[in-house]
C-alpha positions as CSV (number, residue, x, y, z in Angstrom):
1,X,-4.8,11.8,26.1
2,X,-3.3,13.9,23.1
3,X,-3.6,17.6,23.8
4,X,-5.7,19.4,21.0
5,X,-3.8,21.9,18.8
6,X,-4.7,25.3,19.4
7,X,-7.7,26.6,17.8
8,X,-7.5,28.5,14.5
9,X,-8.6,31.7,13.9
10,X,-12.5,32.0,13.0
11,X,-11.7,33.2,8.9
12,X,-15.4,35.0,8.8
13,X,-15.4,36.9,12.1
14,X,-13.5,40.6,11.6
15,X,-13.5,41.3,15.4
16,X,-11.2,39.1,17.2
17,X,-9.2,41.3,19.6
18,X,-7.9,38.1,21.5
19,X,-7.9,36.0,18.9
20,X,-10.5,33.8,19.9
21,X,-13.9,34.6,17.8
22,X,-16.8,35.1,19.6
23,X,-18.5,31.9,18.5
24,X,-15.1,30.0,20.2
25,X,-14.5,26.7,18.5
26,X,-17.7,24.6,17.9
27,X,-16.5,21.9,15.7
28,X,-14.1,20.8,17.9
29,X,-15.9,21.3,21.0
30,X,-19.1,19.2,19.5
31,X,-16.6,17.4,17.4
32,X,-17.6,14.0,18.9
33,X,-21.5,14.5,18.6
34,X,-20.6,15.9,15.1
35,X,-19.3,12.9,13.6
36,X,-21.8,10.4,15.2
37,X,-24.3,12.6,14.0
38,X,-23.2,13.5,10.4
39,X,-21.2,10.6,10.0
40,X,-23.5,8.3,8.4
41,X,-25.0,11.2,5.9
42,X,-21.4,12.0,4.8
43,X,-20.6,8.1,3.6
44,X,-23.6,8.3,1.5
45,X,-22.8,11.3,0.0
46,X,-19.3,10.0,-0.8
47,X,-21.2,7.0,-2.3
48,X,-23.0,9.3,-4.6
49,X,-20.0,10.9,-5.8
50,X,-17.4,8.2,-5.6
51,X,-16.2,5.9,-9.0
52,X,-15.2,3.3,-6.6
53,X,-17.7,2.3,-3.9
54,X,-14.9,1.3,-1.8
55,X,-13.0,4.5,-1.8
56,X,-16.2,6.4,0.7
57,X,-15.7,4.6,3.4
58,X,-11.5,6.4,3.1
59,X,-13.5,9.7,1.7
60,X,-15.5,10.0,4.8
61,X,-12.9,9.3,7.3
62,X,-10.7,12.2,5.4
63,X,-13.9,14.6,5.9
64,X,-13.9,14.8,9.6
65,X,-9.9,14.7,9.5
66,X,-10.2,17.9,7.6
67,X,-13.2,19.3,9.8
68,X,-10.8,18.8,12.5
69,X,-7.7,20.7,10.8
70,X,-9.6,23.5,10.0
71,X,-12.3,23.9,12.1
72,X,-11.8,27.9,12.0
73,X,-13.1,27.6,8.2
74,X,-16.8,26.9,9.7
75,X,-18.7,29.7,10.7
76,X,-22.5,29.6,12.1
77,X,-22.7,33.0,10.7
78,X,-22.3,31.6,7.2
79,X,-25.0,28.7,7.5
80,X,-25.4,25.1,9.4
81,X,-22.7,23.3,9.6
82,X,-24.6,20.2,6.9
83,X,-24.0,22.3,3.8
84,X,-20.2,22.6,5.4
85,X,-20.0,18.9,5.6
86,X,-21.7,18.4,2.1
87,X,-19.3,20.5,0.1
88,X,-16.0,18.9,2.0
89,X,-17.5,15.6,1.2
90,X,-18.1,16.6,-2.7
91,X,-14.3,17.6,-2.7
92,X,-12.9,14.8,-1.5
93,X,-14.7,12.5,-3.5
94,X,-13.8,14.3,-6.2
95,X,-9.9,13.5,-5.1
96,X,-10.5,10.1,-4.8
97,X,-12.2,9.8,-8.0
98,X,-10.1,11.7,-10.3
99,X,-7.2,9.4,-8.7
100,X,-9.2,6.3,-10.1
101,X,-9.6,7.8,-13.5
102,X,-5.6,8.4,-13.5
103,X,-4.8,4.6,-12.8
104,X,-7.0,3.5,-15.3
105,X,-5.3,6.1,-17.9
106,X,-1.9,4.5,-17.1
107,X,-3.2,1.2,-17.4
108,X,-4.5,1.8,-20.7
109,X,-1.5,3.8,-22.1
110,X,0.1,0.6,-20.5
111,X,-2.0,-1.7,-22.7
112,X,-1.2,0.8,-25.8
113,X,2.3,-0.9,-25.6
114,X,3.6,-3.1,-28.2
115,X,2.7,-6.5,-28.7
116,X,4.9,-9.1,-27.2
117,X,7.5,-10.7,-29.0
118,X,5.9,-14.2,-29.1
119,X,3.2,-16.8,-28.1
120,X,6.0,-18.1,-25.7
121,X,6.3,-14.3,-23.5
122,X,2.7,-15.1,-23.4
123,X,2.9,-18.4,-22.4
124,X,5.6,-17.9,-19.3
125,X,3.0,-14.7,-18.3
126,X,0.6,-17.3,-18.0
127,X,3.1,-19.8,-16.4
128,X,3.2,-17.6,-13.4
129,X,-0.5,-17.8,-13.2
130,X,-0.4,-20.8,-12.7
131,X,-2.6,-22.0,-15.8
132,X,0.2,-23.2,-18.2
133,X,-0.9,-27.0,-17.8
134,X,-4.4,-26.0,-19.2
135,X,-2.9,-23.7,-21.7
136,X,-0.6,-25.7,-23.3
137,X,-3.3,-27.4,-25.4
138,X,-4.2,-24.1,-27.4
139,X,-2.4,-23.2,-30.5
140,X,0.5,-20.5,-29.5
141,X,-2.2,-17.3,-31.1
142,X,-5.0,-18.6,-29.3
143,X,-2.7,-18.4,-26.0
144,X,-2.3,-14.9,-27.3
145,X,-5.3,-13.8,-27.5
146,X,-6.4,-15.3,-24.6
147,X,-3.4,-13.8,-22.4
148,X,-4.1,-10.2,-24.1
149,X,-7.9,-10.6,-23.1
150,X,-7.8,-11.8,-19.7
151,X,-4.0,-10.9,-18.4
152,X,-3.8,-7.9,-20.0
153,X,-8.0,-6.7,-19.9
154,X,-8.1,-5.6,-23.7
155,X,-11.2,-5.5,-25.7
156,X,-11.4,-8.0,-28.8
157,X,-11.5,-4.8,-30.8
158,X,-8.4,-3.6,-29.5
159,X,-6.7,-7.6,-29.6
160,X,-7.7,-7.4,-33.4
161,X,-6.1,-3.8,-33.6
162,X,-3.1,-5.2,-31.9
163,X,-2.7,-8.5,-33.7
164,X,-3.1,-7.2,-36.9
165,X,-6.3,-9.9,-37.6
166,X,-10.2,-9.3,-38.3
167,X,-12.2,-9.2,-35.5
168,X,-14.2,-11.8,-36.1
169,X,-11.2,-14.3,-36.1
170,X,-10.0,-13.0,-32.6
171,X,-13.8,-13.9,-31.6
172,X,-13.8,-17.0,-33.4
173,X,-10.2,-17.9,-31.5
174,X,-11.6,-16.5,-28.1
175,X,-14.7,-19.0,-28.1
176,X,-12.8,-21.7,-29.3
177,X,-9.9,-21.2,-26.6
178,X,-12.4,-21.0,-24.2
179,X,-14.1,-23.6,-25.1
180,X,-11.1,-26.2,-25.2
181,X,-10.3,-24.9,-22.0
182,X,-13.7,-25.8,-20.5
183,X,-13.5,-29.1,-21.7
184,X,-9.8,-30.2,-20.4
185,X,-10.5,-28.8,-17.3
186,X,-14.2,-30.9,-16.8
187,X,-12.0,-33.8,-18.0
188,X,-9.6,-33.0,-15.4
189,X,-11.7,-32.1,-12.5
């Protein structure tokens, strides 16, 4: 069994002569009744906070990993140790969140790029999915279209924007591509 690091200094108790505050080192010493106990109230508080629902499950371990590092930052003499918990959890939800709004910028400054050279780029992006046998039936801008909207994730506002044509005839090309699509692959199936 790993040996526990030595415990920090309590940051809220002036008198420590020894070094050891008088209150010695609760968290750790209760650690595992602590997270049984406040375990399940800290993942739903990182469900509250979190953009991603998947990302509380990693937010709550990383709680209790900082309770243990700094298990001197709790004090009893401050309050009980929920509030403690509460405001650890609110930060690192808050991480984990503001990472998922920094992915999605750099896949939208991604999707600000240029347009690709040709229906044919398109069409080998499309290749690799595996979906070039169904796709070779559209006209080369409705491959377009369809690869910006569904490869790519834009917004027929911003396909219109990017292609240069009215919205409605990206909406127009979008139901018809889909349609044909539907179609072959009944036929096919």
């Amino acid at each position: 069994m790993p040996q526990k690091p030595p415990m920090p200094a309590c940051v809220h108790c002036p008198d420590q002569s020894d070094g050891e505050p008088p209150h010695g080192d609760i968290v750790r010493e209760g650690f595992d009744a602590i997270y049984s106990d406040w375990y399940p109230d800290v993942l739903r508080w990182a469900r509250r906070r979190c953009i991603d629902p998947h990302d509380a499950e990693d937010v709550a371990q990383q709680v209790f990993v900082e309770v243990w590092l700094h298990s001197g930052r709790y004090c009893p003499r401050r309050g009980s140790l929920g509030p403690w918990l509460h405001g650890i959890t609110a930060h690192k939800a808050a991480d984990s969140s503001h990472a998922v709004v920094r992915r999605h910028e750099g896949l939208r400054r991604l999707n600000r790029g240029p347009a690709p050279e040709s229906a044919d780029s398109c069409a080998r992006a499309v290749e690799r999915l595996g979906l070039v046998g169904h796709m070779a039936v559209l006209s080369p801008e409705r491959r377009e279209i369809l690869f910006l909207a569904y490869y790519l994730g834009l917004t027929q506002p911003e396909i219109a924007h990017r292609l240069g044509l009215p919205l409605g005839t990206v909406k127009s090309h979008t139901r018809r591509a889909l349609r044909s699509l539907s179609c072959i692959r009944a036929e096919r199936a």
